[in-house]
C-alpha positions as YAML, in Angstrom:
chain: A
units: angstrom
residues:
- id: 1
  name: UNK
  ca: [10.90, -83.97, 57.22]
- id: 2
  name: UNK
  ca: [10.39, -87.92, 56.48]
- id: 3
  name: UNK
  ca: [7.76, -89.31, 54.65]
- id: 4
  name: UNK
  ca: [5.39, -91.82, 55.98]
- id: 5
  name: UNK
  ca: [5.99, -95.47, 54.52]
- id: 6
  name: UNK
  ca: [5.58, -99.34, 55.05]
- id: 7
  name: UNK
  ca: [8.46, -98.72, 58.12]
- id: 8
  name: UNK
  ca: [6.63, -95.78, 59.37]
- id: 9
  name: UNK
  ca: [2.86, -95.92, 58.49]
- id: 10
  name: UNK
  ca: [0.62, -92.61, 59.43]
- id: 11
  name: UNK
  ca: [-3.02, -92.68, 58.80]
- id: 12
  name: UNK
  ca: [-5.67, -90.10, 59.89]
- id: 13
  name: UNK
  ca: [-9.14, -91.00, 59.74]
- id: 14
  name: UNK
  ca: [-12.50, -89.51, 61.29]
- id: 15
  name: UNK
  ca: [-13.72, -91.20, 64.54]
- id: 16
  name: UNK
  ca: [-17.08, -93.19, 64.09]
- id: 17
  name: UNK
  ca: [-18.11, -92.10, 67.15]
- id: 18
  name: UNK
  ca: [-18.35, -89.18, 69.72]
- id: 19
  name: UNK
  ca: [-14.78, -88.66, 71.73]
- id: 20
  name: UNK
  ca: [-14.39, -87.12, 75.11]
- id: 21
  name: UNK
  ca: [-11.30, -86.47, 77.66]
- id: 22
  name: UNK
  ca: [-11.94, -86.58, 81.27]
- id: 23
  name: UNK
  ca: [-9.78, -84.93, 83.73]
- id: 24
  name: UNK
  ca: [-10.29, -84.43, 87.66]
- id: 25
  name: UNK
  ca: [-13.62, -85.62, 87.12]
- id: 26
  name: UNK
  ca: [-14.53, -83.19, 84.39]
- id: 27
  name: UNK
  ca: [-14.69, -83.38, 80.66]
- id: 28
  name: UNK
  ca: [-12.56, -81.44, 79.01]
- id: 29
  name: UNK
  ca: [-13.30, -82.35, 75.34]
- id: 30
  name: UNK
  ca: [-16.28, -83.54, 73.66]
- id: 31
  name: UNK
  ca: [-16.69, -84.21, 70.45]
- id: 32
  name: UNK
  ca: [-18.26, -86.09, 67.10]
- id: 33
  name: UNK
  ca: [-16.26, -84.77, 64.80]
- id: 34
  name: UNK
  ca: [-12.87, -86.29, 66.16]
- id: 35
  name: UNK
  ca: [-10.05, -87.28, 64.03]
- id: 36
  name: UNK
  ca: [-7.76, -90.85, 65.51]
- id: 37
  name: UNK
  ca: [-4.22, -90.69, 64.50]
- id: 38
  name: UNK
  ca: [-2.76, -94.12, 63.63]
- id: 39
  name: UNK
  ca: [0.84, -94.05, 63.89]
- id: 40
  name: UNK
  ca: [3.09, -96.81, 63.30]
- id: 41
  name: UNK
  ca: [3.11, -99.09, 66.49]
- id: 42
  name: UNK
  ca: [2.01, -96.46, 68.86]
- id: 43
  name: UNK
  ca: [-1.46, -96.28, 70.49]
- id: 44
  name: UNK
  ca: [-4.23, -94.22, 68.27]
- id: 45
  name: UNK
  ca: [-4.60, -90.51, 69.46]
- id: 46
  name: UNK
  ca: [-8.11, -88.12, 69.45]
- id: 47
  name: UNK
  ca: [-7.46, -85.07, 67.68]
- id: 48
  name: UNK
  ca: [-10.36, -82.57, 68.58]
- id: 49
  name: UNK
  ca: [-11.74, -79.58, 67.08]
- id: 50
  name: UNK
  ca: [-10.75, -76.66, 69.33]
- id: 51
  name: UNK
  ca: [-14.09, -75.56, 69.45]
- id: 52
  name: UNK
  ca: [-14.58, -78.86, 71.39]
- id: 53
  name: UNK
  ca: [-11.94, -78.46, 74.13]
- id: 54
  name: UNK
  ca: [-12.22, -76.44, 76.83]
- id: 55
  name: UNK
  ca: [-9.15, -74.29, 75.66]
- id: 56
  name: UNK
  ca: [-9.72, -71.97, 79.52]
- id: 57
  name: UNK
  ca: [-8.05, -75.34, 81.42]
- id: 58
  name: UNK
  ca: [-5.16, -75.13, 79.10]
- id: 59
  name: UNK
  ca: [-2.00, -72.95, 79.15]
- id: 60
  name: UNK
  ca: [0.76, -73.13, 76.31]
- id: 61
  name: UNK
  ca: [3.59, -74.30, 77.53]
- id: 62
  name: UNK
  ca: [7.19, -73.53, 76.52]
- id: 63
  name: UNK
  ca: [8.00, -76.78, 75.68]
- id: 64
  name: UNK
  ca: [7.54, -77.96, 71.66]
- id: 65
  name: UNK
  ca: [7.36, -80.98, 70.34]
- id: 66
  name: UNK
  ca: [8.87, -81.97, 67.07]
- id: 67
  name: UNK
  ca: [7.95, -85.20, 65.34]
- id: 68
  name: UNK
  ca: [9.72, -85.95, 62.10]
- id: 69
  name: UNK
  ca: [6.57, -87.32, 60.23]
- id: 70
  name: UNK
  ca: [4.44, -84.77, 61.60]
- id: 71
  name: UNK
  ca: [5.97, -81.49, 61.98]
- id: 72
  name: UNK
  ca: [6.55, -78.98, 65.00]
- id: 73
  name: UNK
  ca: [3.69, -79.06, 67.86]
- id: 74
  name: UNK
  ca: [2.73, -76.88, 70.53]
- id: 75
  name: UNK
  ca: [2.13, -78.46, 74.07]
- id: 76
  name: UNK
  ca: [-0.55, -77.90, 76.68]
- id: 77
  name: UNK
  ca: [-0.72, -78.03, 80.22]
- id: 78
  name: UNK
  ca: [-3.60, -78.83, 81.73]
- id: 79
  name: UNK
  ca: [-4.80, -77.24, 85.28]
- id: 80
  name: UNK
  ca: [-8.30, -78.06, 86.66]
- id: 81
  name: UNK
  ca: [-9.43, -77.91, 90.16]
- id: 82
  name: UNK
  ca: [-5.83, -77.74, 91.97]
- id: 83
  name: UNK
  ca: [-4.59, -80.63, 89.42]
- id: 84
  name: UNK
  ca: [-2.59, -80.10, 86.48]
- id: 85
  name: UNK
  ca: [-0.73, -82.43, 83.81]
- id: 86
  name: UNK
  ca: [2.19, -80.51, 82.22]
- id: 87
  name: UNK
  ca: [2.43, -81.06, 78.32]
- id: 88
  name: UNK
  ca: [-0.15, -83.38, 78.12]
- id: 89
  name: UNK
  ca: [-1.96, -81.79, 75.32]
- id: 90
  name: UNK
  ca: [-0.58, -81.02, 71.76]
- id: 91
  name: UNK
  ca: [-1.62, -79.27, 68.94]
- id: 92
  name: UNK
  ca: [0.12, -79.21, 65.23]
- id: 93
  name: UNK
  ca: [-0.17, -75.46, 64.20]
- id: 94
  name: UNK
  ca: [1.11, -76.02, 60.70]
- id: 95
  name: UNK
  ca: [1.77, -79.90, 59.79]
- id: 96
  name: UNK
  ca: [3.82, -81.31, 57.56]
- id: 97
  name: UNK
  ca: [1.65, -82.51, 54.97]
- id: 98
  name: UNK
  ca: [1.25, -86.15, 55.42]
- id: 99
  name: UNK
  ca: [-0.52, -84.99, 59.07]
- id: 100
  name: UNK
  ca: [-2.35, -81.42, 57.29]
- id: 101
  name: UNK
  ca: [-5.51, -82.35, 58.88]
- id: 102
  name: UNK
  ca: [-4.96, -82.24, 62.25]
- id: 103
  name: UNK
  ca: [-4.08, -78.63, 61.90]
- id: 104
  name: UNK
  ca: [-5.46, -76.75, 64.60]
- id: 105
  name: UNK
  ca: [-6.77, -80.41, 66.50]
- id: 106
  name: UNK
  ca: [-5.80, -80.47, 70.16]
- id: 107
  name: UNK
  ca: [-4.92, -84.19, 70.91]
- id: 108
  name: UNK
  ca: [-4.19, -85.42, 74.65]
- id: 109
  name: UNK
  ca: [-2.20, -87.94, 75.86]
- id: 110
  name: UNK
  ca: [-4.03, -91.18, 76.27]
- id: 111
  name: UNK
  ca: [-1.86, -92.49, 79.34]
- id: 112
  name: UNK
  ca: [-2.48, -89.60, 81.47]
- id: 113
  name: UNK
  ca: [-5.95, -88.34, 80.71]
- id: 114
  name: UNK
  ca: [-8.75, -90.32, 80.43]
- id: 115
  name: UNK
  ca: [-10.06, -90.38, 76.29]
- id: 116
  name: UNK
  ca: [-12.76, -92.73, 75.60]
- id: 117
  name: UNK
  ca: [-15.79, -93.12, 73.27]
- id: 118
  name: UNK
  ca: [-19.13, -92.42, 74.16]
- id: 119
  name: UNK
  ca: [-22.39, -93.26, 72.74]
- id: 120
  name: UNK
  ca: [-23.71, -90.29, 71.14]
- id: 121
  name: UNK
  ca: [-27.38, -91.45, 71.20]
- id: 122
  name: UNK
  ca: [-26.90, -92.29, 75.13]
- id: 123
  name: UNK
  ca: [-25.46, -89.27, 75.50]
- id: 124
  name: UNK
  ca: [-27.72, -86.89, 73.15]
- id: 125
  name: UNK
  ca: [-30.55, -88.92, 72.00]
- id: 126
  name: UNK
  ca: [-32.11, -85.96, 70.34]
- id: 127
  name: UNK
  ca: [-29.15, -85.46, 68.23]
- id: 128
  name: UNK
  ca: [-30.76, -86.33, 65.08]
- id: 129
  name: UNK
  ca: [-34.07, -84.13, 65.73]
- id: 130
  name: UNK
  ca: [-34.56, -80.31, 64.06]
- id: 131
  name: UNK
  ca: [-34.58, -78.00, 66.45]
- id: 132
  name: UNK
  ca: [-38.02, -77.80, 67.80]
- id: 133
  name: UNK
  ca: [-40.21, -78.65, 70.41]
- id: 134
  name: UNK
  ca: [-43.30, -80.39, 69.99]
- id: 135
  name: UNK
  ca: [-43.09, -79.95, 65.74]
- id: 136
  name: UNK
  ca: [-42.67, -76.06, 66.99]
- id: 137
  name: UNK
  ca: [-39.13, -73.74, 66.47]
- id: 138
  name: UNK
  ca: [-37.15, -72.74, 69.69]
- id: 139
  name: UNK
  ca: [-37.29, -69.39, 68.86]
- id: 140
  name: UNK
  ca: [-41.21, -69.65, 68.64]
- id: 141
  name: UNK
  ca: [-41.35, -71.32, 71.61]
- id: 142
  name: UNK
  ca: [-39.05, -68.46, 73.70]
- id: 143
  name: UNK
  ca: [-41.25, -65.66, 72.25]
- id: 144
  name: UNK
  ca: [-44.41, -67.36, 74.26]
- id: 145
  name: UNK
  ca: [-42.39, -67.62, 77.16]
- id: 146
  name: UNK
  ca: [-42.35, -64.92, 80.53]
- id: 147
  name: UNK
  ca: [-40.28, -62.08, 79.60]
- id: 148
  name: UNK
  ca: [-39.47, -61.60, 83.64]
- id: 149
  name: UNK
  ca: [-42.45, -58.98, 84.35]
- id: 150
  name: UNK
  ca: [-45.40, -61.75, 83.87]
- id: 151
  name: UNK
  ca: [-46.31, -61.34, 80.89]
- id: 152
  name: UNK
  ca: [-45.82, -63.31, 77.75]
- id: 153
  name: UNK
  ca: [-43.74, -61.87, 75.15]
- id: 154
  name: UNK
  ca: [-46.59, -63.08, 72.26]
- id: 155
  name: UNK
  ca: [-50.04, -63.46, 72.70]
- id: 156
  name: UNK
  ca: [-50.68, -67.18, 74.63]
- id: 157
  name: UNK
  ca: [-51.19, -70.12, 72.43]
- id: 158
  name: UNK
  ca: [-55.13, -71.79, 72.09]
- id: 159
  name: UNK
  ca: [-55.08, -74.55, 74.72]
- id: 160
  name: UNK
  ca: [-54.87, -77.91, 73.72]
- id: 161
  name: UNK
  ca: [-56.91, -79.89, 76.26]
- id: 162
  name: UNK
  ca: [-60.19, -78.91, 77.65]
- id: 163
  name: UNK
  ca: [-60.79, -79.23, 81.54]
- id: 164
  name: UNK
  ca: [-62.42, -82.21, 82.76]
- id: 165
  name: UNK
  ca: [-65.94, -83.04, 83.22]
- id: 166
  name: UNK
  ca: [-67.30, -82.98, 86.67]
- id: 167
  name: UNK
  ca: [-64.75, -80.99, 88.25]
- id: 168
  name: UNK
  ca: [-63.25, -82.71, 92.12]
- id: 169
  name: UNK
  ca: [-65.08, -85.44, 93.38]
...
């Protein structure tokens, strides 16, 4: 185990914004709570939560990795649609120290997937809104809804608009 240093810098930081890995045309990770891995003079990695990957288009491969700085790393293929990648993902299980928070992070290689930042209010302009609709909760609004046999599950809300004057003309 080596020690990161002024020869071999290693800093982990979180992402500023949301992170997402496309693959065959579909995104396999998305995420705003992202951690980029500077390393030395290599290019940054995305380490996602591995709530945020889609861990069903990735099989474990045989294949560690061992990094010096780092520690030992399982690797990922990745099969979607008829396409795969082999060991193109990797995930630090227990880190050497200087790297402990990417334990349990799934990171993906940069030159063979697609990982890019997106704008999370493009993407999710709501994000920063409670949970409601119209000032009212979700689960308010689902009891007023059809419970499949026509009827509401709760008595129907007082209308808010009256019918207009005159009726067709």
């Amino acid at each position: 185990m080596k020690t990161p240093g002024p020869d071999h810098p290693l800093r982990i930081e979180p992402a500023h914004r949301r992170w997402r890995v496309l693959f065959a045309d579909h995104v396999i990770a998305d995420s705003n709570d992202a951690l980029v891995l500077h390393e030395a003079a290599f290019p940054a990695w995305v380490y996602f939560p591995r709530e945020d990957v889609g861990m069903e288009y990735l099989a474990r491969t045989d294949q560690p990795k061992h990094c010096e700085y780092k520690g030992d790393a399982v690797q990922y293929t990745l099969m979607m649609d008829g396409h795969f990648e082999a060991n193109v993902a990797k995930s630090y299980e227990h880190p050497y120290p200087a790297a402990q928070a990417l334990a349990g992070r799934v990171a993906f290689d940069p030159g063979r997937v697609e990982v890019y930042e997106v704008d999370d209010a493009a993407v999710n302009p709501r994000h920063a809104e409670p949970r409601s609709v119209a000032g009212r909760d979700v689960d308010q609004v689902v009891q007023h809804t059809d419970t499949g046999d026509g009827h509401a599950q709760r008595d129907h809300w007082p209308p808010n608009t009256q019918n207009p004057e005159g009726g067709v003309r």
